[in-house]
C-alpha positions as CSV (number, residue, x, y, z in Angstrom):
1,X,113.4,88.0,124.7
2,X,112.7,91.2,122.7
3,X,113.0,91.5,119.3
4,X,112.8,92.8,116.2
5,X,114.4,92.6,112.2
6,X,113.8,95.0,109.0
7,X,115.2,95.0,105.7
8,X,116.0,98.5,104.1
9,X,117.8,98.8,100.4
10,X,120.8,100.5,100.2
11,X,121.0,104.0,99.2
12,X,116.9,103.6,97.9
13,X,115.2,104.3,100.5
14,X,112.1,104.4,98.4
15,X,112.7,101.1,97.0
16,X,112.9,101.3,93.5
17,X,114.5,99.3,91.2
18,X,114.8,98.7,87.2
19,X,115.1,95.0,85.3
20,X,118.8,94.1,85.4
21,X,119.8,95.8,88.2
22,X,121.6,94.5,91.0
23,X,120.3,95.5,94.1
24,X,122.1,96.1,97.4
25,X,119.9,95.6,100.3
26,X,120.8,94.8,104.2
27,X,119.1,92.7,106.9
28,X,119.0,94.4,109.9
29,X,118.4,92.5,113.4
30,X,117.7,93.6,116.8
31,X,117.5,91.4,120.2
32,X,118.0,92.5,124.0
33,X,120.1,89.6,125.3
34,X,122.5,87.1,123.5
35,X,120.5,84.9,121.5
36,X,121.4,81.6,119.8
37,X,120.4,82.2,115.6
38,X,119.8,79.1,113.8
39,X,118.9,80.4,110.5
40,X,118.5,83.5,109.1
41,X,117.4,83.7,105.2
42,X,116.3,85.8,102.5
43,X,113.8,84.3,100.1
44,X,113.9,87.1,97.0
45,X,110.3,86.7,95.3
46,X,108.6,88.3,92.0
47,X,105.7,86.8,90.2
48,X,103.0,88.2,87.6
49,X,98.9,86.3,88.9
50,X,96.1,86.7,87.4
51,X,92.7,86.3,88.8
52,X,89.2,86.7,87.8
53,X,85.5,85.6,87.6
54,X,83.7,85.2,84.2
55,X,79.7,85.5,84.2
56,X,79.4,81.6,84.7
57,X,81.3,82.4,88.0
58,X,84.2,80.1,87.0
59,X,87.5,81.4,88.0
60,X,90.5,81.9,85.3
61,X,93.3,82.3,87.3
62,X,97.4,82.2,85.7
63,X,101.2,83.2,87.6
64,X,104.4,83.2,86.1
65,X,107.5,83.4,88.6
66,X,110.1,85.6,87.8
67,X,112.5,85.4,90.4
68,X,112.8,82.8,93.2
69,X,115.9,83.4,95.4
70,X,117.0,82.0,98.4
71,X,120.1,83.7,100.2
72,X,121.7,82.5,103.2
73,X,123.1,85.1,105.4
74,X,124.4,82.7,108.4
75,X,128.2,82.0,107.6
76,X,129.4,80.2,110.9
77,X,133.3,80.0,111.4
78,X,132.8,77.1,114.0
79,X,131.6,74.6,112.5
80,X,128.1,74.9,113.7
81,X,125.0,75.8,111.9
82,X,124.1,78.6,114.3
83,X,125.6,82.3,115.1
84,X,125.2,84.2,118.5
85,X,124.4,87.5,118.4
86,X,125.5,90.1,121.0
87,X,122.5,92.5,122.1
88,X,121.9,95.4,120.2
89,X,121.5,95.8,116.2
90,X,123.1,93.4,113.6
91,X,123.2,94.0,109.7
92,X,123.8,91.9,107.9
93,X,124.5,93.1,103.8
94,X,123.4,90.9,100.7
95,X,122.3,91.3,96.9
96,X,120.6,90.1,94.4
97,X,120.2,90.8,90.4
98,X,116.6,91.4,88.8
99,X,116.3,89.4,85.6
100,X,116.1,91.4,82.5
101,X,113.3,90.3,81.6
102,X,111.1,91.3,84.4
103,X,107.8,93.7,83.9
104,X,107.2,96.7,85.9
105,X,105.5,96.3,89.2
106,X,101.2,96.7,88.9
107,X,98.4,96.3,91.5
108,X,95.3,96.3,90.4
109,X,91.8,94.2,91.6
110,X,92.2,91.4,89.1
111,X,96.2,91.4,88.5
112,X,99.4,92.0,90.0
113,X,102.9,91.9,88.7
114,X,104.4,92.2,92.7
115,X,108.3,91.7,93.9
116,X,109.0,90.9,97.7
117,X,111.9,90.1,99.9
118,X,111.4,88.2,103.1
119,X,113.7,87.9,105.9
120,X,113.3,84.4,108.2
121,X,115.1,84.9,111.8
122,X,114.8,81.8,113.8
123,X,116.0,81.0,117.0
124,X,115.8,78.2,119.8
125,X,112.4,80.1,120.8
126,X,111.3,82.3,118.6
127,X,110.6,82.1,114.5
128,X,110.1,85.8,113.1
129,X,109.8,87.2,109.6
130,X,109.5,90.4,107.8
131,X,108.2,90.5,104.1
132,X,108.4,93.8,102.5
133,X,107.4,94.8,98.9
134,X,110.0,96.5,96.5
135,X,108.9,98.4,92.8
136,X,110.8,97.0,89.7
137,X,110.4,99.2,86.3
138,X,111.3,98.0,83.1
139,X,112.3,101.2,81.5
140,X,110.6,102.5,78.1
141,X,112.4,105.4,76.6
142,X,110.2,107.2,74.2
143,X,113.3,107.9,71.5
144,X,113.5,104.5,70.9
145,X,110.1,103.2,70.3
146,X,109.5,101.8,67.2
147,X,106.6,104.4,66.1
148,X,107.7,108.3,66.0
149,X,106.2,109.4,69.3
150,X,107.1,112.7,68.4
151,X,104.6,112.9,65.6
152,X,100.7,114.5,65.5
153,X,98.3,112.5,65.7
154,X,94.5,112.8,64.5
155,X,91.1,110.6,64.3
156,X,87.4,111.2,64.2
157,X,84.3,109.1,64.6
158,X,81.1,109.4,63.2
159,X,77.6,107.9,64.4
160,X,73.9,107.8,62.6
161,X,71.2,108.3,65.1
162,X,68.1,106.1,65.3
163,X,70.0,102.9,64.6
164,X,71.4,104.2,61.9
165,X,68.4,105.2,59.7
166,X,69.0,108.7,60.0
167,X,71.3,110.6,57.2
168,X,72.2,112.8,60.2
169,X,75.2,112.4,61.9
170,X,77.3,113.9,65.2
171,X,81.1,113.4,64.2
172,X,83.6,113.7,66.9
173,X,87.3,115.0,66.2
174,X,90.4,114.7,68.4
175,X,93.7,115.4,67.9
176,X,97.2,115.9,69.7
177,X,100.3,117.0,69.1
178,X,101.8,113.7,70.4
179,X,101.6,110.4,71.6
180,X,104.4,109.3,73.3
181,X,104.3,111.1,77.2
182,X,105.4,110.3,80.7
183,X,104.2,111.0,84.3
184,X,103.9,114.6,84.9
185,X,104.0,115.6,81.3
186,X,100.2,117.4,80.6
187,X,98.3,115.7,77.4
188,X,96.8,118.3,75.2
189,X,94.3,117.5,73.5
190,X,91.5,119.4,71.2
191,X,87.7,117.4,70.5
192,X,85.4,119.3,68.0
193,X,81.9,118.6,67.5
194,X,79.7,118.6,65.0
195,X,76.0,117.9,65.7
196,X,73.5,117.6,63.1
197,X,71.0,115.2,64.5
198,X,68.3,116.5,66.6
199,X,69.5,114.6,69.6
200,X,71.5,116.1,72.2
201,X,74.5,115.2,73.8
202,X,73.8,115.4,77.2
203,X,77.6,114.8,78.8
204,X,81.3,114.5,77.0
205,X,84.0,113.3,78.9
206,X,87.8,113.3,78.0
207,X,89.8,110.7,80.0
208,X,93.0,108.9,80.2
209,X,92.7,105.4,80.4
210,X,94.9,102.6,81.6
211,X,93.8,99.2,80.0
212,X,95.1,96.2,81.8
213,X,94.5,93.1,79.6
214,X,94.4,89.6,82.0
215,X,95.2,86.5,80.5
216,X,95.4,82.7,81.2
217,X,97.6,80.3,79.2
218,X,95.9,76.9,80.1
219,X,92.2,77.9,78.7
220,X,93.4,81.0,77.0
221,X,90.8,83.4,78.7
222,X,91.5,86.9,78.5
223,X,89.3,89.8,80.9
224,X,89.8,93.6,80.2
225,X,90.4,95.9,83.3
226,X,89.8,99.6,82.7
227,X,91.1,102.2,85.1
228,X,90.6,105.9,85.0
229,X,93.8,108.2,85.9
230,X,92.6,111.8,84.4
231,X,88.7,112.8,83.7
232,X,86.9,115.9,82.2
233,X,83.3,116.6,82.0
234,X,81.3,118.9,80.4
235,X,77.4,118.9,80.8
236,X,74.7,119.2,78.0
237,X,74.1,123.2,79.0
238,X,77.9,123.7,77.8
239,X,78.0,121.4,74.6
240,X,76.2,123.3,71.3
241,X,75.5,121.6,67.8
242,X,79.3,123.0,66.9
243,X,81.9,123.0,70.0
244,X,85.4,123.2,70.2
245,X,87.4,122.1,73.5
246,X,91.1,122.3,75.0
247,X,91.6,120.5,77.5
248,X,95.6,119.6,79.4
249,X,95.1,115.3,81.1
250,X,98.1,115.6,83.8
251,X,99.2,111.9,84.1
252,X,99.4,111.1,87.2
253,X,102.7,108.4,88.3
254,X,102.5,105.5,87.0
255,X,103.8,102.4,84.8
256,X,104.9,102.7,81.1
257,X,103.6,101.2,78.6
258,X,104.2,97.1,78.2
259,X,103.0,94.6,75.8
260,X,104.7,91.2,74.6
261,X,106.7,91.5,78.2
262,X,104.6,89.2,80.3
263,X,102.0,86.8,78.6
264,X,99.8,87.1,80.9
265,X,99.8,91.1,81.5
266,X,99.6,94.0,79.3
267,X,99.1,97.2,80.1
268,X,97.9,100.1,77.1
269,X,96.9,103.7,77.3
270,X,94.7,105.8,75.3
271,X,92.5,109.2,75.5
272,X,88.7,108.0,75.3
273,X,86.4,110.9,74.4
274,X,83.1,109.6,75.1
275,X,79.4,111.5,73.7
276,X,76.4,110.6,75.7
277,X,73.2,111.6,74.1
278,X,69.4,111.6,75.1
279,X,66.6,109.0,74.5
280,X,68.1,105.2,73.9
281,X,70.7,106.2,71.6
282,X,74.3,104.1,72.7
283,X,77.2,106.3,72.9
284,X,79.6,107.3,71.3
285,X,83.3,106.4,72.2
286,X,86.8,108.0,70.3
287,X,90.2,106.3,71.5
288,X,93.2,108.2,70.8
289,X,96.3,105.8,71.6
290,X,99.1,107.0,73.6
291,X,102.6,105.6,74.7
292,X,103.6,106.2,78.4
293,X,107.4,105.8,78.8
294,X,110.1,106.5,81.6
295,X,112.2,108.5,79.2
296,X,110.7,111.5,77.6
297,X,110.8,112.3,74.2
298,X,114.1,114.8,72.9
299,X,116.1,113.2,75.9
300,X,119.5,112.1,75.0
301,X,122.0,109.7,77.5
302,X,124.6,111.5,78.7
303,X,126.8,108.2,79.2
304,X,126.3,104.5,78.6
305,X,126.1,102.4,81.5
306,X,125.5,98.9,82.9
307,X,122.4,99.5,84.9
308,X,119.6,101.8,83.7
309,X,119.6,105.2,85.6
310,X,117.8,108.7,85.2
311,X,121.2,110.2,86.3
312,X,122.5,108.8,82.9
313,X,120.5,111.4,80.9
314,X,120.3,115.5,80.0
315,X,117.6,115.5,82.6
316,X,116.4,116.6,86.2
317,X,115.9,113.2,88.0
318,X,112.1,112.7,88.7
319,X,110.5,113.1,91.5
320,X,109.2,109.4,92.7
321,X,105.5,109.2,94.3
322,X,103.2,106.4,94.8
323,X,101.0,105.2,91.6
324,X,97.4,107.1,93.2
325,X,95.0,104.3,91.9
326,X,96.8,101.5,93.2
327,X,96.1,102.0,97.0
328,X,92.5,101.2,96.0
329,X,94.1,97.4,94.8
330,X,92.2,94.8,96.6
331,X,94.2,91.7,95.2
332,X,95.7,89.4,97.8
333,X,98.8,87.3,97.0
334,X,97.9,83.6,96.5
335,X,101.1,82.2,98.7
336,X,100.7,83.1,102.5
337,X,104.2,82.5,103.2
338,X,105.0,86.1,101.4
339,X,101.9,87.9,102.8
340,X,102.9,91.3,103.4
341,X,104.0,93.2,106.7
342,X,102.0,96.5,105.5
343,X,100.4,98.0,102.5
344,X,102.9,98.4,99.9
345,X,101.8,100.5,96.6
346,X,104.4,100.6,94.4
347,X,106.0,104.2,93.3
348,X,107.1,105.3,90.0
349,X,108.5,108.8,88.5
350,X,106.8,112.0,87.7
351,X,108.9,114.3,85.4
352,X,108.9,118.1,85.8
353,X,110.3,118.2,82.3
354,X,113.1,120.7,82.5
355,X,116.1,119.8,80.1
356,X,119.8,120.1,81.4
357,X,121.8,122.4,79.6
């Protein structure tokens, strides 16, 4: 007997979903002859693990469960606990409801926050499953942040060369017109220098920086993961004793900012503009924090609603894409009963920024 079974969400083709929502997804079966069904199942599945290594090579590893779901699709009318399905393609419609509390989807080496939906088809010969992934957002709009987003921001650091013996000093400036962005949205930023040691700086870098911090609850371990999204670099032969630079980061899809959401998972961005110099001097490293949100800044909602949507607002939908730096995620889920059928890299929006009139 040939066959085969899917799952595909309704009207989402892409597969996206936001924390509250309830989604509407079908099972979709496919045989060549009549064939006896004794079960047929959907096991909805979202967790947050953890997983790492410390230098004593013991492993800290943490999950928290999120949703755990079974749904039975088999509804029998003759008393039996088994269907018969005619040759061809069956569907076979069902939902489900993503907690509130659920943190956006993340892949990275040492973390995930992953959500899955398996479908187990099982006949008198044959037991067959399909286990796709599915992205969940918990939205963060910008307007209602506690901080003003909207506001400038500025911060300098300062660093005495030889170990700090020497009265001269290179000071680094940054500053931005912002902090609170989304994916697409360009991050302008301006670092001045102001050399007056004798050392030179032989590269500067400006990059955005995602910081995933990892914890455990039973020993309380914690491991920082760092992940570049946006870099420049200028070499020594274009940075003088005084220098002034412009620079636009593009941010590139990816998941808002989220502390306090999941115990063991935060996820934090900032601007790093980091000074290299010559000789043994250590470098010199300026963080400029920024918010990442789904909602951008001067935004209003056009209509209150049950379940979040970017239809809801005096904006162009976003465009949704794959998170770039997530396809290089090497961690494995810890359950082989929801391996995946395929890579799946979640996708999130990227914002063209036009306002509706």
């Amino acid at each position: 007997m040939n066959k085969s079974c899917g799952i595909e969400f309704i009207g989402n083709p892409q597969k996206l979903c936001f924390s509250g929502q309830k989604v509407r997804a079908r099972a979709i079966v496919l045989v060549d002859k009549p064939t006896i069904v004794r079960q047929l199942l959907i096991k909805v599945r979202g967790s947050a693990g953890v997983y790492w290594n410390d230098l004593e090579k013991e492993g800290h590893m943490d999950e928290i469960l999120y949703i755990d779901e079974q749904i039975p699709l088999l509804n029998p009318d003759n008393g039996y606990k088994y269907i018969a399905l005619n040759p061809g393609r069956s569907t076979f419609d069902f939902t489900f409801t993503i907690p509130l509390g659920c943190p956006t989807s993340f892949e990275s080496k040492r973390g995930r926050v992953r959500y899955l939906v398996k479908l187990v088809f099982v006949t008198n010969f044959i037991n067959s499953q399909k286990c796709v992934g599915f992205t969940v957002i918990k939205p963060l709009n910008l307007n209602n942040h506690g901080v003003n987003l909207a506001l400038p921001f500025c911060d300098d650091k300062e660093k005495k060369m030889w170990l700090g013996l020497s009265n001269n000093k290179i000071v680094i400036n940054a500053k931005v017109p912002k902090t609170g962005f989304v994916p697409g949205e360009g991050i302008p930023i301006e670092v001045f220098i102001h050399n007056k040691s004798s050392s030179d700086i032989w590269e500067l870098s400006i990059k955005l920086v995602l910081r995933a911090i990892h914890r455990t609850r039973s020993h309380k371990s914690t491991h920082k993961e760092k992940i570049s999204l946006a870099k420049i670099k200028y070499t020594k032969a274009q940075i003088g004793k005084k220098s002034c630079f412009k620079e636009m980061l593009m941010i590139p899809p990816t998941p808002p900012s989220y502390e306090d959401v999941c115990y063991i998972f935060d996820v934090s961005y900032s601007v790093d503009v980091t000074a290299i110099f010559s000789g043994l001097h250590s470098e010199l490293v300026l963080k400029v924090p920024v918010v990442i949100g789904s909602i951008p800044l001067g935004v209003t909602e056009l209509r209150k609603a049950d379940a979040f949507s970017f239809e809801n607002y005096n904006m162009e939908v976003p465009e949704i894409a794959e998170a770039p730096f997530m396809d290089k995620s090497k961690f494995t889920e810890s359950i082989e009963e929801y391996l995946l059928d395929m890579k799946f890299i979640p996708v999130f929006p990227k914002f063209n920024m036009k306002v509706k009139t």
